[in-house]
C-alpha atoms as one frame of an Amber mdcrd trajectory, in Angstrom:
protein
  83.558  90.666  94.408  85.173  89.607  96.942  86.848  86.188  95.080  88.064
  88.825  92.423  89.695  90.476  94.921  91.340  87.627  96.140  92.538  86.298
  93.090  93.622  89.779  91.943  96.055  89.477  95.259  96.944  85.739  95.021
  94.945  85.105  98.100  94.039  81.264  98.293  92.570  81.045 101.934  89.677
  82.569 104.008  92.029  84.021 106.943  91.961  87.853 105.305  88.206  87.399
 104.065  87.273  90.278 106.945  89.834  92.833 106.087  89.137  92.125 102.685
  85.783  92.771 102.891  86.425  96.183 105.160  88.616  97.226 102.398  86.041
  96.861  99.709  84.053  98.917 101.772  86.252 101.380 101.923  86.852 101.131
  98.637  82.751 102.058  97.884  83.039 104.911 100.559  86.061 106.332  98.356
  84.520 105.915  95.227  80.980 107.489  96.563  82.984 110.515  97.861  85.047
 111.065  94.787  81.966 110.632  92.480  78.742 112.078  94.951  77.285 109.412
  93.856  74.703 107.261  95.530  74.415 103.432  96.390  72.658 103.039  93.073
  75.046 104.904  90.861  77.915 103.018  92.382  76.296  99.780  91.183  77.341
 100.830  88.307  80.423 101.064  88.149  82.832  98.633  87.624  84.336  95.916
  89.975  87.430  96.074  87.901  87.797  99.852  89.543  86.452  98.669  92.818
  89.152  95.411  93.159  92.055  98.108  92.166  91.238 100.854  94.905  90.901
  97.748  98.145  94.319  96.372  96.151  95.096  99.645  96.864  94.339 100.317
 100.450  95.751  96.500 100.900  99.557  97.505  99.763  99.309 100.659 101.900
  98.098  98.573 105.332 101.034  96.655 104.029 103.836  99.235 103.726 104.123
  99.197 100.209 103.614 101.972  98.253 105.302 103.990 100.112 107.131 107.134
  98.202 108.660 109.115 101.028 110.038 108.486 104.460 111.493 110.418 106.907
 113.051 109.403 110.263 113.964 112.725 111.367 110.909 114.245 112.164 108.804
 111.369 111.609 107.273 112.098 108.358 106.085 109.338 106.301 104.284 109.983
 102.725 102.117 107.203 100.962 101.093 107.220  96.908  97.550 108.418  96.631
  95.033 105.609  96.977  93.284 107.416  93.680  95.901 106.923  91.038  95.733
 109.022  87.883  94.453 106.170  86.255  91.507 105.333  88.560  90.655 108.899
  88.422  90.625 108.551  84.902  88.083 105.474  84.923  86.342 107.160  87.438
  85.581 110.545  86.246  82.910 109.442  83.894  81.073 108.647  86.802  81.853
 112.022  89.017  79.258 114.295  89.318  79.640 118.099  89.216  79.049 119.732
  92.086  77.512 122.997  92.188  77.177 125.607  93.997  74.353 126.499  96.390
């Protein structure tokens, strides 16, 4: 997954392969957290979805994506990692969580 990833970004060297990795970690962690899903269940799900959350976290580490900022008081707002799409593709997945 990780060449997807750097193709998807128009990476053509090794020098990010570490942060690129982290990020796809992250990426899992998010995904498992959104969905209470397990290490199996998120084996199924697709890299596609995967690729776009670590594109994701990649723009913010960057800067980019940034909606709001403030100077003032020093407040500084980013666009949700979780678009409305990738919520979308991933609620199929989610679990409901019930109450105990």
């Amino acid at each position: 997954m990780l060449s997807k990833l750097k193709i998807y970004l128009g990476i053509n060297d090794d020098s990010q392969d570490d942060l690129l990795t982290l990020l796809l970690d992250m990426a899992n962690d998010i995904i498992k957290a959104y969905c209470y899903c397990s290490d199996e269940e998120l084996a199924t799900i697709p890299d596609y979805t995967k690729i776009r959350i670590a594109s994701a976290l990649h723009k913010k580490r960057r800067g980019e994506g940034l909606k709001a900022r403030n100077q003032g008081s020093r407040s500084t707002q980013y666009d949700d990692i979780l678009s409305d799409d990738i919520k979308l593709s991933l609620n199929q997945y989610r679990r409901v969580r019930g109450a105990f």
